[in-house]
TIKE-761433 format. One record per atom (N, C-alpha, C): x, y, z; residue in one letter. Coordinates in pm, whole numbers, plus 50000, padded with zeros to 5 digits. Atoms other than C-alpha are relative to their C-alpha. Layout:
! TIKE-761433
XYZA...
//
This chain:
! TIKE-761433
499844999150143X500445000452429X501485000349962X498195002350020X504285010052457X500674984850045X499455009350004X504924980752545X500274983549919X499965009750110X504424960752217X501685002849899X498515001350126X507614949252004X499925002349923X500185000450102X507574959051682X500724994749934X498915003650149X509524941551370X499485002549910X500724993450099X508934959851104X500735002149849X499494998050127X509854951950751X499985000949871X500054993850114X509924971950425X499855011650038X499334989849979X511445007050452X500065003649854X500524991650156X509685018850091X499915013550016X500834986849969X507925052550063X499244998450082X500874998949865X505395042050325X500694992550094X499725004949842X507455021650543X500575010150131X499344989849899X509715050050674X499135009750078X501134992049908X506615073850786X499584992850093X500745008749859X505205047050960X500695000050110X499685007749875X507825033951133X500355012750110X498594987849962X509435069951210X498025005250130X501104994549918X505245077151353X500104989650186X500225012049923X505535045951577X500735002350100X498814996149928X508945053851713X499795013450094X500764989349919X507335088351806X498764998750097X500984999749956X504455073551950X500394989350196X498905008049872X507375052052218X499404986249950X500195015250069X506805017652023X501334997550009X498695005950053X510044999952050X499994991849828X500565001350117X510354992651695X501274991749903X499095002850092X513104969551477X499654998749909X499854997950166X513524969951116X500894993649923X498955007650072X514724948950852X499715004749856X500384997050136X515094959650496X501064993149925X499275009750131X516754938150189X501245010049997X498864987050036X519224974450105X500225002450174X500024998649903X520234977450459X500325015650038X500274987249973X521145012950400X499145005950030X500984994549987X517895022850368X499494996850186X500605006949928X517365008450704X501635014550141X499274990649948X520165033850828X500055010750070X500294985149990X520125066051049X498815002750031X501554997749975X516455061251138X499555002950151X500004998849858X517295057951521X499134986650045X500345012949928X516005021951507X500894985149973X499225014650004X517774986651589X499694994649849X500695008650100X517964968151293X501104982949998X500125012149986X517824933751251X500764992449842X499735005350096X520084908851042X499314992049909X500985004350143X517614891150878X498685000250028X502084997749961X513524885550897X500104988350114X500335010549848X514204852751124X500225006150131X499314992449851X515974874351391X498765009350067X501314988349965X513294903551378X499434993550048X501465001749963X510664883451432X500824992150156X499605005949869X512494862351732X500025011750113X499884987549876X512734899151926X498675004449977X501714993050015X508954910851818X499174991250065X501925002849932X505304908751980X499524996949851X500654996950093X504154917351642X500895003249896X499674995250109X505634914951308X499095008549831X500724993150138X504594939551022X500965000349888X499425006150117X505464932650682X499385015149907X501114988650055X504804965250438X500914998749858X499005007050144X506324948950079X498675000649897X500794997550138X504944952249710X499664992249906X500265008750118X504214922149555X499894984450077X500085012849954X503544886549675X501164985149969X498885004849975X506954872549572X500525001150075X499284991249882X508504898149816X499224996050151X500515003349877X506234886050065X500184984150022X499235016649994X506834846850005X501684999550075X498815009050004X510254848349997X500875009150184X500004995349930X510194876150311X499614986550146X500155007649897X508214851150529X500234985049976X499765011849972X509014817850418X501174992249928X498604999550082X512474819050230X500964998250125X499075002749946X515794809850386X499945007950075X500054990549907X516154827350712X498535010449991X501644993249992X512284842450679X499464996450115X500544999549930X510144853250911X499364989650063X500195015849937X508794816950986X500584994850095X499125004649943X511824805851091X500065005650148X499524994949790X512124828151463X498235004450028X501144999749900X508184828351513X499694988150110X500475009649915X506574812851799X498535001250037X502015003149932X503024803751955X499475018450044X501254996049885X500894831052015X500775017449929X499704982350113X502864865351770X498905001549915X500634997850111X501344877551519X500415008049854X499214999750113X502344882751155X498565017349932X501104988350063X500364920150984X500775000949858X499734997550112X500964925050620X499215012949939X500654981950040X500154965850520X500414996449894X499734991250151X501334964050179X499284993449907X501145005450061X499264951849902X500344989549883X500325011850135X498954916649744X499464994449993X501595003250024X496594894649655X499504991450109X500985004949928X493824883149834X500584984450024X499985010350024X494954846549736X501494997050138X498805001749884X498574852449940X499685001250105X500374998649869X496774866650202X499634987350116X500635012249978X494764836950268X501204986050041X499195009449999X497954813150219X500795000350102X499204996049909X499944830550455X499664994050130X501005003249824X497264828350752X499894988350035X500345012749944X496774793550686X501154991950046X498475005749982X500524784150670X500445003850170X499294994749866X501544804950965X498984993250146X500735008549876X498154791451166X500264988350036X499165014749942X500084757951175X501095001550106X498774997749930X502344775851380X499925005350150X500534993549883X500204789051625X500045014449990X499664984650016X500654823251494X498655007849930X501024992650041X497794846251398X500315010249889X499554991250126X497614868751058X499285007849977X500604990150014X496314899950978X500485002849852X500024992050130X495914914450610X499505012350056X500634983849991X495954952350646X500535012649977X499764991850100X496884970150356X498945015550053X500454984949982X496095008550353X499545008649904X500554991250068X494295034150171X500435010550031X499234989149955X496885063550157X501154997849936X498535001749989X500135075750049X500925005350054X498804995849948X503215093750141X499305009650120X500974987749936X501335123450314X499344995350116X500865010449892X498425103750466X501254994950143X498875009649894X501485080450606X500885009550086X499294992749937X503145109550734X499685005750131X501014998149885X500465121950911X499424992550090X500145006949907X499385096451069X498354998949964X501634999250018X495875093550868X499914994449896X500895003350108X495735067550654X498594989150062X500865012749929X492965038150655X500384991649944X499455010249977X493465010650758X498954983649957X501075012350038X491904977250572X500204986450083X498955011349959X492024944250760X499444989949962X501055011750002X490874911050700X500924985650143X499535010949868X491394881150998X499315002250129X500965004149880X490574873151374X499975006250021X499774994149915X489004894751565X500775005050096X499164999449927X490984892551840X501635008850013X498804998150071X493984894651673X499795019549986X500224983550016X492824931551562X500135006450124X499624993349892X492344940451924X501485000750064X498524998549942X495684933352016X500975012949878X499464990650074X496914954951703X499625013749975X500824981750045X494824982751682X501005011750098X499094987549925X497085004951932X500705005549927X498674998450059X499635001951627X499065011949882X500944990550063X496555011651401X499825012350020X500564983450037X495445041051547X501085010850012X498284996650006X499265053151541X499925005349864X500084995550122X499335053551163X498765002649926X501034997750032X495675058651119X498925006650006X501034995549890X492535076551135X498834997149971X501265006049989X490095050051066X500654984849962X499415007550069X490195011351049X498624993249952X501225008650040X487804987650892X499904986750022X499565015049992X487784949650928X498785000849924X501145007350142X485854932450625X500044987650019X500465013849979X485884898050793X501484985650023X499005008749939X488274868650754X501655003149885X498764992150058X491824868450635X499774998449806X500654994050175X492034881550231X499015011350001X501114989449999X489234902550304X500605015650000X499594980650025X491294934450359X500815001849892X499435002250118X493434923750064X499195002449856X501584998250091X489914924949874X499565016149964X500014985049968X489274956449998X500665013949941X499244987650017X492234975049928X499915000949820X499645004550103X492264960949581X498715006449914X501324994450070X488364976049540X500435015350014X499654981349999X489515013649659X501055002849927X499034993650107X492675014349443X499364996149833X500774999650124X490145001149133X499235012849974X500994990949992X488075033549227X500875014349982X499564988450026X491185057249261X500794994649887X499194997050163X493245044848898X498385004649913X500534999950090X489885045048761X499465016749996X500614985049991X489105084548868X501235012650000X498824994650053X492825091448777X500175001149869X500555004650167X492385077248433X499005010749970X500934988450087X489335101148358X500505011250025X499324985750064X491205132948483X500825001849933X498885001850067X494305120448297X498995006849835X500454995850104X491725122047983X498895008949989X500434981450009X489975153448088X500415008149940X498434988549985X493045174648079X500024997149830X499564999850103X493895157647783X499194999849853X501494990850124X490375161547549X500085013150005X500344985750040X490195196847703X500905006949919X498734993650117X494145204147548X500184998349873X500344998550138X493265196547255X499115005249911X501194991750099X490085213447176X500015011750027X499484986350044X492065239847236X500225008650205X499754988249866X491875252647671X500824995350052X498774996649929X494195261747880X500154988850113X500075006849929X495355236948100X499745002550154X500364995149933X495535256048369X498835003850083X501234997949920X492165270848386X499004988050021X500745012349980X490895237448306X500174994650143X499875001049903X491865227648613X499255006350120X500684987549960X490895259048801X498164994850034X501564998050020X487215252848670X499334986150051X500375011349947X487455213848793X499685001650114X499614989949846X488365227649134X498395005250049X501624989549925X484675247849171X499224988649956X501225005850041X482655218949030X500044985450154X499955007449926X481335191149216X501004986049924X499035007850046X484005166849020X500814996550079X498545001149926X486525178849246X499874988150124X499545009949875X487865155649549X501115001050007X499054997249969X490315151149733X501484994349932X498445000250084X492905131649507X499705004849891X499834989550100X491825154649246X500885009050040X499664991649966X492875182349442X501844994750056X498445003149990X496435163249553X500785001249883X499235003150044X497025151849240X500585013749875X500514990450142X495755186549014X501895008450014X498854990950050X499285206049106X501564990749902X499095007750106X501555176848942X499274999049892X500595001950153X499475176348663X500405013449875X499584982350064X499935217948632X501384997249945X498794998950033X503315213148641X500604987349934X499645007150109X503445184048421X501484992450052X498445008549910X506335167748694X499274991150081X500565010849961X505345134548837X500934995450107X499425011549872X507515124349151X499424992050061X500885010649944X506655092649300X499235002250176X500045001949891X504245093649592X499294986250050X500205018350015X502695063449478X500304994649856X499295000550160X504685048949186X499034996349945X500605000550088X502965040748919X499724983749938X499995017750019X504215004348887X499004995050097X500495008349907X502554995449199X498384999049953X501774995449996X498945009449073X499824987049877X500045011850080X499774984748746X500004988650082X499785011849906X500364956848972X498804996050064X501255004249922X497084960349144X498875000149913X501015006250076X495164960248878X500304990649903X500045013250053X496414931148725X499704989150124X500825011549953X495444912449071X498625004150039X501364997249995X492264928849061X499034995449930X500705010450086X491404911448748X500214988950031X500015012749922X492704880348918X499114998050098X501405002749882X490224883049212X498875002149936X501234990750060X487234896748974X499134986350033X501155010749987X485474858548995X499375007549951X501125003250101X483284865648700X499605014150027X500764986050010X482294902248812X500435011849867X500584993850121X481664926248519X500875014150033X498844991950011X485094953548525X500465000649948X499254995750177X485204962748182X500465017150035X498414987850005X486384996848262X500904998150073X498685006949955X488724986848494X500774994049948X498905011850112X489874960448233X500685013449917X499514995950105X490244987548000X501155016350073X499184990649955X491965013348278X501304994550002X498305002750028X494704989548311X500454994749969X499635002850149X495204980948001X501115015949959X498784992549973X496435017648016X501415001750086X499034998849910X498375013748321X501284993649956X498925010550023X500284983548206X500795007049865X499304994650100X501095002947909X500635012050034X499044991449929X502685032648135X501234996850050X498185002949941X505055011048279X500274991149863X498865005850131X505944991047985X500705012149906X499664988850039X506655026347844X501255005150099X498504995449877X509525029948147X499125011850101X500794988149909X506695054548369X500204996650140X500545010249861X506665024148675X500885014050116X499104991949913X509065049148876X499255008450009X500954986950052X506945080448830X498914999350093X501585000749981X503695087949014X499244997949963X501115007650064X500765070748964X499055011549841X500754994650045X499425102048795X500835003749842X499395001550115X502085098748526X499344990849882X500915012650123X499595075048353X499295013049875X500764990350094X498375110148165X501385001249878X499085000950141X501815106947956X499604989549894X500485010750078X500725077447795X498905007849886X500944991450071X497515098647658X500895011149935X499604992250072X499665124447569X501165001649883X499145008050140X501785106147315X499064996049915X
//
């Protein structure tokens, strides 16, 4: 297992747990990030650009926020393309759409290179620990050779079939947590107005069967009405605007209408903020 290469690039809020778990786990591990500071002081090689990384890796992982950042990562001047060869394999953890996913695998399978979509369900915490899950979509195979890296930062994975599929995936469990963020956002904010305490409101969520577990993460930033990012807030907008892009005709009128709020959190300047900052919006 130690003896897989890693190149590993995007050094966000979840890249650094990962990579810092990996490095602990004896993964040789390089790193390339756009801000190269950030890429600083970590105790791993880093790499001048994405063509280089990938020319020293077994396995490149890609953990970026948007499907520009991933275009112009793997197939932009000096991109990851450029220093693959027959028989690597390309993993993409961070979440974009199903449609890139797909484009990627087919582009790079001209190359002899194999692709994995396998975005995660988790944030800062999870990633810290070493417990998030893990979505994938692509070859079998391919998974067996990666899963060592998996169960490193993970403590479950899933495969949903061919590539896009875990892109699908991730894109259905973050529809399930804005949309059960959104109703405590306007819990809190019906019960403060018809007069209770925010506090005990809370409190009394806590003993019912309501509660869960990103209730229970998210209930003490809510107390304290301070939102640091552990998953910004832009990114949760972002995924549900390609969530309505993948919908093909399925029937996600509250979803339509959750981020309809979202998009209006970050056009409000929130995108920086934790996802759970979407309750300012209601409270204006």
């Amino acid at each position: 297992m130690n003896k897989l290469r890693i190149g590993w690039i995007g050094l966000g809020h979840m890249g650094v747990p990962m990579t810092a778990n990996l490095l602990k786990a004896g993964f040789s591990v390089t790193v390339y990030n756009r801000t190269r500071a950030k890429a600083e002081g970590l105790g791993m090689e880093i790499a001048a650009s994405p063509a280089a990384l990938a020319r020293s890796a077994d396995i490149v992982v890609t953990m970026l926020s948007d499907d520009p950042s991933q275009e112009q990562v793997l197939f932009g001047k000096d991109g990851v393309a450029e220093g693959l060869k027959a028989g690597q394999i390309v993993v993409n953890m961070g979440t974009i759409s199903p449609e890139a996913s797909r484009s990627a695998a087919e582009r790079l399978g001209k190359l002899g290179v194999q692709v994995l979509d396998a975005p995660v369900s988790g944030s800062v915490k999870p990633a810290t620990d070493g417990t998030l899950v893990i979505l994938v979509g692509g070859e079998p195979d391919a998974l067996v050779r990666c899963q060592p890296i998996f169960d490193v930062l993970g403590k479950r994975t899933f495969h949903f079939g061919k590539a896009g599929q875990g892109a699908n995936a991730k894109l259905a469990i973050n529809m399930m947590l804005g949309t059960m963020l959104q109703a405590a956002a306007e819990t809190v904010v019906f019960g403060e107005a018809a007069g209770l305490d925010r506090g005990q409101l809370l409190d009394m969520i806590a003993e019912t069967p309501c509660a869960s577990p990103i209730f229970n993460l998210k209930s003490p930033t809510i107390r304290a009405g301070s939102y640091p990012p552990a998953f910004p807030l832009k990114h949760m907008a972002k995924d549900f605007r390609l969530m309505l892009d993948a919908a093909d005709g399925a029937d996600i009128s509250v979803a339509a209408a959750v981020s309809a709020n979202f998009q209006k959190a970050e056009a409000a300047g929130l995108g920086d903020q934790d996802v759970m900052a979407v309750i300012k919006v209601l409270e204006r």
